[in-house]
C-alpha positions as CSV (number, residue, x, y, z in Angstrom):
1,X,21.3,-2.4,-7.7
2,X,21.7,-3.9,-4.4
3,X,18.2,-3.9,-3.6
4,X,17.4,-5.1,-6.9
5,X,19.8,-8.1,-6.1
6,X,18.7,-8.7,-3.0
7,X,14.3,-8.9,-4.6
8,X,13.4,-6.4,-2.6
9,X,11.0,-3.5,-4.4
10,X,10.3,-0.1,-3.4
11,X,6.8,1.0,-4.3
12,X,4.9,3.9,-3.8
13,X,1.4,4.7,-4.4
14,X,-1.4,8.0,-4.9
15,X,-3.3,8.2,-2.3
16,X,-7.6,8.9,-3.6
17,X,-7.5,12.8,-4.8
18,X,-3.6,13.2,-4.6
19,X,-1.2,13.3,-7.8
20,X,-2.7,11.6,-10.7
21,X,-5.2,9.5,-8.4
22,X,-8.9,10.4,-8.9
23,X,-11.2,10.9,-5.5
24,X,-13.3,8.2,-4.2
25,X,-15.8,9.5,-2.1
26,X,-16.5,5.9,-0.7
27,X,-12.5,5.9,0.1
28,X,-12.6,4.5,3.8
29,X,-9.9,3.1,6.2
30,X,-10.2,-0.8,5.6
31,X,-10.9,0.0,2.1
32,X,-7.5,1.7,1.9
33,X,-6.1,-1.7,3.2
34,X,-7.8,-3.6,0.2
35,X,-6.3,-1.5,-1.9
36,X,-2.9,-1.9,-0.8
37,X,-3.3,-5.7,-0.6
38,X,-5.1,-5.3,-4.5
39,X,-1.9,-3.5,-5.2
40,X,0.6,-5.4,-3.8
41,X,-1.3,-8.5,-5.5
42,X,-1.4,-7.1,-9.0
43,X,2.5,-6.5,-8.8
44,X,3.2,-10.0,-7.8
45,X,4.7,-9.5,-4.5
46,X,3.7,-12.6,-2.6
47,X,1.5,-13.3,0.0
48,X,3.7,-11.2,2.4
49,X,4.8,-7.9,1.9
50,X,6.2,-4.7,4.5
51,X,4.5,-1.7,4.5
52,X,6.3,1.9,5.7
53,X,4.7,4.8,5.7
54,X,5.8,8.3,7.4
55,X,3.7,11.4,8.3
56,X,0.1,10.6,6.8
57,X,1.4,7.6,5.5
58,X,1.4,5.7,9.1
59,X,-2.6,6.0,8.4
60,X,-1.8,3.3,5.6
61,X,0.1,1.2,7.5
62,X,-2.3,1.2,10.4
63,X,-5.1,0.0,7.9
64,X,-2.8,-2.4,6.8
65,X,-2.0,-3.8,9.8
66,X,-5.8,-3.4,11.3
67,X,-7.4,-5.1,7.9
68,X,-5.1,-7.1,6.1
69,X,-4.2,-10.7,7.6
70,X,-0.9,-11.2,8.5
């Protein structure tokens, strides 16, 4: 509720081949970016968002920060 009160928004994603995600052979690093931005774009979120990621998910947030202008 606090968060909720505060606009802030947890969300979480499928990486390509993982839970109910299909694979994408063509999956790459900047294209992982794109998708986060796509995401975060389709929810709304403005043009800034964070991004945390932990274990495998610091790949993510590299790509983030490598492709996606901030």
């Amino acid at each position: 509720d606090v968060l909720e009160e505060m606009g802030v928004y947890l969300v979480s994603y499928d990486r390509p081949g993982y839970g109910e995600s299909g694979p994408d052979p063509n999956h790459s690093v900047k294209r992982k970016a794109f998708d986060i931005e796509e995401l975060a774009d389709q929810l709304q979120l403005g043009s800034k968002f964070y991004v945390i990621g932990f274990s495998m998910g610091g790949h993510s947030v590299w790509s983030c920060l490598k492709y996606i202008p901030h």
